[in-house]
C-alpha positions in Angstrom: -26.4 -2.6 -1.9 -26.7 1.0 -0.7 -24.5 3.5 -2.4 -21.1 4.5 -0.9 -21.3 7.4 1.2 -18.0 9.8 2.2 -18.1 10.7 5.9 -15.9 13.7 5.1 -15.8 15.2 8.6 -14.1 11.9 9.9 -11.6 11.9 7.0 -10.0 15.2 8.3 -10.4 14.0 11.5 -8.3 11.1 10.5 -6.0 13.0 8.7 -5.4 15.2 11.6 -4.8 12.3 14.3 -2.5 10.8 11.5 -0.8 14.1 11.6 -0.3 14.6 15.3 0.9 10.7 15.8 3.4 10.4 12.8 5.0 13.7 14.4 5.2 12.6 18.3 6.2 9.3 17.0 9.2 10.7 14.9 10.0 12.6 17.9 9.5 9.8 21.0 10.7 7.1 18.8 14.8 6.1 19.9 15.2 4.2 17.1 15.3 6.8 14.6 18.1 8.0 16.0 19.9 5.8 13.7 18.1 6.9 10.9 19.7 9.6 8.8 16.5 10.8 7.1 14.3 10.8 10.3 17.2 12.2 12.2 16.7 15.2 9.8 13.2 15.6 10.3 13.2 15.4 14.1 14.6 18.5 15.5 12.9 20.6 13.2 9.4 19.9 13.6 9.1 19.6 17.3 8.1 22.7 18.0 5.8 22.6 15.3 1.9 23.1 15.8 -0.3 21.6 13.1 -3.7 23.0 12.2 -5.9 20.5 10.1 -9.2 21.9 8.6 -11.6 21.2 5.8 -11.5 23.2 2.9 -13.1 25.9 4.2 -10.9 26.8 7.3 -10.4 30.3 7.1 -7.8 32.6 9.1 -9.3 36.3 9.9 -6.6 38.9 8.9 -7.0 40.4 12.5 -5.5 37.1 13.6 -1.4 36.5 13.4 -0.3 33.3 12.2 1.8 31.1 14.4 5.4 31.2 13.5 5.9 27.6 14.3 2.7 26.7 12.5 1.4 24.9 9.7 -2.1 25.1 8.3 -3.1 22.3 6.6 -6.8 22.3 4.5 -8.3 19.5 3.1 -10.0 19.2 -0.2 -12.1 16.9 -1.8 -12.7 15.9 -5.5 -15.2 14.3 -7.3 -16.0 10.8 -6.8 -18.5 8.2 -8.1 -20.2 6.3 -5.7 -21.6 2.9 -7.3 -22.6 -0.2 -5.5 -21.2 0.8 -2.1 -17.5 1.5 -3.2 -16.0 4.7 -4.1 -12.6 6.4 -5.4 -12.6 10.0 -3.8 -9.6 12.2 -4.9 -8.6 14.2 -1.8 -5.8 16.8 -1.5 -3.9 18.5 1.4 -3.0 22.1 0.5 -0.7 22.9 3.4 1.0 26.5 4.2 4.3 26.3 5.9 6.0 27.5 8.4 7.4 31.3 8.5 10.7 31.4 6.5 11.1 27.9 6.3 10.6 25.1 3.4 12.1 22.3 5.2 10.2 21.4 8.1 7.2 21.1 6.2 8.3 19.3 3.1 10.3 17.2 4.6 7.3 15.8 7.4 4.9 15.6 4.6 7.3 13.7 2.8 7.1 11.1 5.8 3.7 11.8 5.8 3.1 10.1 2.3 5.3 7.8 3.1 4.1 6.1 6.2 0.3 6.2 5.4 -0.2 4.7 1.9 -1.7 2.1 1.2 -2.8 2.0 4.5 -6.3 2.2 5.8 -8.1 4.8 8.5 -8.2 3.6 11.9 -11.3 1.4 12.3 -12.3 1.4 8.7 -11.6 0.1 5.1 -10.9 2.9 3.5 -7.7 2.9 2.3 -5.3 6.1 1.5 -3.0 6.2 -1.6 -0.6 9.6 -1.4 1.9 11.3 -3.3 4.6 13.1 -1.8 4.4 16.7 -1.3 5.0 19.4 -4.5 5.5 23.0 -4.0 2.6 25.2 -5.3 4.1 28.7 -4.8 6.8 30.5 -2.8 7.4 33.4 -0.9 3.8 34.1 -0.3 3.8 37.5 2.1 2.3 37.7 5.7 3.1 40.6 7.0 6.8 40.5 7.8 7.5 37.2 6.8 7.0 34.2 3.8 5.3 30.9 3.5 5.8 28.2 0.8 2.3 26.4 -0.1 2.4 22.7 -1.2 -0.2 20.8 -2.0 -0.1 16.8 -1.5 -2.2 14.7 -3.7 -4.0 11.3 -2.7 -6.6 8.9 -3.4 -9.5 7.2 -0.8 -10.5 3.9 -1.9 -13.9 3.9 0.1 -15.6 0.5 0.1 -16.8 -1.3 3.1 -18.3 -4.1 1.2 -15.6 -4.9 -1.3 -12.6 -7.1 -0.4 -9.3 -6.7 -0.7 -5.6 -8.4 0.0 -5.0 -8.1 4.0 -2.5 -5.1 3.9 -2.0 -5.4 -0.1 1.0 -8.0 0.4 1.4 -11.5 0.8 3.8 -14.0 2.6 6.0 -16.2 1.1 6.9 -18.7 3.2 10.7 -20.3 3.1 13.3 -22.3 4.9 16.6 -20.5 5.2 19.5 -23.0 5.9 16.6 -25.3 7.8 15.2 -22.9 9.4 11.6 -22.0 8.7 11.0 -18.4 7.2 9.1 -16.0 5.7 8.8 -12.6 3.5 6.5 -9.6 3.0 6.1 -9.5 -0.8 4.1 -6.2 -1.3 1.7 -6.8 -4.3 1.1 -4.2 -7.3 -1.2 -6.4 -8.8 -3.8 -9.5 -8.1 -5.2 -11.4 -10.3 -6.0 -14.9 -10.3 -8.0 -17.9 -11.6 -9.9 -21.0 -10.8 -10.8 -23.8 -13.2 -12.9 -26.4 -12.4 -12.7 -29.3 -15.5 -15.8 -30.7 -15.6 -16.9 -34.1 -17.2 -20.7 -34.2 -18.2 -22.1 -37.4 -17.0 -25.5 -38.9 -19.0 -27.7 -40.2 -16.4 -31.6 -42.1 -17.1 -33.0 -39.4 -15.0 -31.9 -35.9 -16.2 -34.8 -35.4 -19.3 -31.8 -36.0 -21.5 -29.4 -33.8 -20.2 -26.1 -34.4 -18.7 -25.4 -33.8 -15.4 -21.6 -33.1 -14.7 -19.1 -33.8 -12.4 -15.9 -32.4 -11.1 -12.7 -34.3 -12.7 -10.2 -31.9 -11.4 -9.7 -28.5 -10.6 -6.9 -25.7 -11.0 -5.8 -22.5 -9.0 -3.5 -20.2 -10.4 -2.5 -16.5 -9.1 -0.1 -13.9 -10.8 1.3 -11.4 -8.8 3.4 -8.1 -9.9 5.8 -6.3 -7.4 8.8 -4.2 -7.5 12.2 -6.0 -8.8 13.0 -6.2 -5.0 16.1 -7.7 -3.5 13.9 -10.5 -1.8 14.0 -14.4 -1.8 11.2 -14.7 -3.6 13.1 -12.5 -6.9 16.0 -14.8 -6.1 14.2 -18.5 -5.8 13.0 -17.1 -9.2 16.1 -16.1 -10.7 17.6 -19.1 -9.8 14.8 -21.3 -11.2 16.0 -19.1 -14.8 19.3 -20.2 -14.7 20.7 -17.5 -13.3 23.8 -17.8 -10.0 24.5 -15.8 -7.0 28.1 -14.1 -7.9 28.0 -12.5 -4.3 28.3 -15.5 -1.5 27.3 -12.6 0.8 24.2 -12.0 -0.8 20.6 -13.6 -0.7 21.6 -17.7 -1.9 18.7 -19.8 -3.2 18.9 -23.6 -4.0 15.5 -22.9 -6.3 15.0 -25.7 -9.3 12.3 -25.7 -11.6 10.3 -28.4 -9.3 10.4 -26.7 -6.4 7.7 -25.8 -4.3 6.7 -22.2 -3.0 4.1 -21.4 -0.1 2.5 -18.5 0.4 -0.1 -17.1 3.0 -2.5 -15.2 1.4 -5.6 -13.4 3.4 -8.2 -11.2 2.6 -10.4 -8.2 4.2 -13.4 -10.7 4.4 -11.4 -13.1 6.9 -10.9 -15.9 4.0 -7.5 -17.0 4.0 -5.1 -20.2 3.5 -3.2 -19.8 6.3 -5.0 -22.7 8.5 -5.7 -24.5 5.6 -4.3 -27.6 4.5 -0.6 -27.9 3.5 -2.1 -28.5 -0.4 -3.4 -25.4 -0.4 -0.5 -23.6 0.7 1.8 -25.1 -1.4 2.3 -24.1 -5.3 5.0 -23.8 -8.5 6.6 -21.8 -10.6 4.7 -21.5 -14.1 6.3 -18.1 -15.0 7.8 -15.1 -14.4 9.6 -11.8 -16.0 11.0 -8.6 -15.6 10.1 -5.4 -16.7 12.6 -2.8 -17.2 12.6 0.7 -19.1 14.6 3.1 -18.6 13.1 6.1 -16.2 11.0 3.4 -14.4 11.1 1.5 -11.7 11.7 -2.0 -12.6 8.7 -4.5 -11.7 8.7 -8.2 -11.4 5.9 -10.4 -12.4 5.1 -14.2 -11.2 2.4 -16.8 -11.9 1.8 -19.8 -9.5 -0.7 -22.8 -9.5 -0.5 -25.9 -7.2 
């Protein structure tokens, strides 16, 4: 397996295209009229002109800035490049408009928002960001000043490793009859097969056993966010714990119950066509993490 290479030219040329359609669709889009924090954003960058670069862009002091522009450079870390996979840290150190904090933090904000954990267009390189910090203010050109902020991020690059399809699962439900489902976004993987074997003596094996398969066992564990979801609820029930609210999500979980789940990954292996078995799986744990300052995280195991 080759080594992982970083095309960094088409990084800022997806960075810059990322740009340009997260700000006209903020601006066409009707339904974030609705949206108090979008609603925010919208009047004040659309007269905005962005300006993405490598590292090395450089603006000749004969040339004026643009008023209503902001200049956005990227730079790369170190990364190590093993076996065709690579973790590149990449940053966005972004001057701001003239004057003004706002437009910029605020868009970058979104910015974070909307593209992590998500992957470039046509690749499998997938972006992890941080939302923006402010570096310095009041830097002087000419007559006016210009906050720098710098946003932080990570490319997983690695065409030949798999991952979860869109790092969530589905949990599948019926809601009052009605068949349903969930996005359960996952923090962590990690699971386990276990094939039991029983060794067989046979006349013709030079005196070695030969085994076969008596039964086998799946089981995945999955961490998320303490999310108001039916999955945290079918859980909570299962603990012995009741819905106070009426309103709220209801679950009619018990400790035999069953729970489905689609699960796909990047290599096109999935179970979402496969049998009803192999869908279907219970409860064999489950917790909660909380500490104070955190965010509180929620931790499942499953097996069929």
């Amino acid at each position: 397996m080759p080594n992982a290479q970083i095309d960094y030219i088409a990084v800022v040329n997806s960075i810059r295209k990322q740009i340009k359609d997260l700000q006209k669709y903020i601006i066409d889009n009707d339904e974030y009229d609705s949206n108090p924090y979008f609603s925010k954003i919208s009047p004040l960058i659309k007269d905005i002109n962005f300006y993405v670069n490598d590292e090395q862009s450089m603006i000749k002091s004969k040339d004026k800035l643009d008023n209503n522009g902001v200049y956005v450079a990227v730079r790369f870390g170190r990364a190590s490049i093993n076996f065709g996979s690579s973790l590149c840290a990449v940053s966005l150190i972004i001057l701001g408009t003239a004057n003004k904090i706002k437009p910029t933090q605020l868009f970058f904000a979104a910015f974070a928002s909307r593209y992590t954990t998500t992957t470039f267009d046509g690749t499998n390189t997938q972006q992890i960001w941080v939302t923006p910090s402010v570096q310095t203010n009041f830097n002087e050109f000419a007559d006016e000043f210009r906050n720098l902020l710098e946003i932080s991020g990570t490319l997983i690059v690695g065409n030949e490793t798999v991952a979860i399809t869109g790092g969530k699962i589905i949990y599948l439900f019926d809601e009052d009859g009605t068949p349903s489902s969930e996005e359960v976004p996952v923090l962590t993987w990690q699971d386990n097969y276990v094939n039991n074997l029983s060794p067989q003596p046979f006349g013709n094996t030079e005196g070695f056993s030969k085994s076969e398969t008596n039964f086998s066992t799946y089981t995945f564990t999955i961490s998320t966010y303490l999310l108001n979801s039916q999955l945290v609820a079918d859980c909570m029930k299962i603990r012995g714990f009741e819905q106070e609210n009426p309103s709220g999500i209801q679950s009619v979980a018990f400790p035999n119950s069953n729970f489905k789940f689609a699960v796909a990954f990047s290599n096109g292996f999935a179970n979402i066509n496969s049998k009803e078995f192999f869908k279907t799986f219970k409860l064999v744990s489950c917790g909660i993490s909380y500490q104070l300052g955190e965010i509180p995280t929620f931790t499942a195991s499953f097996t069929h």
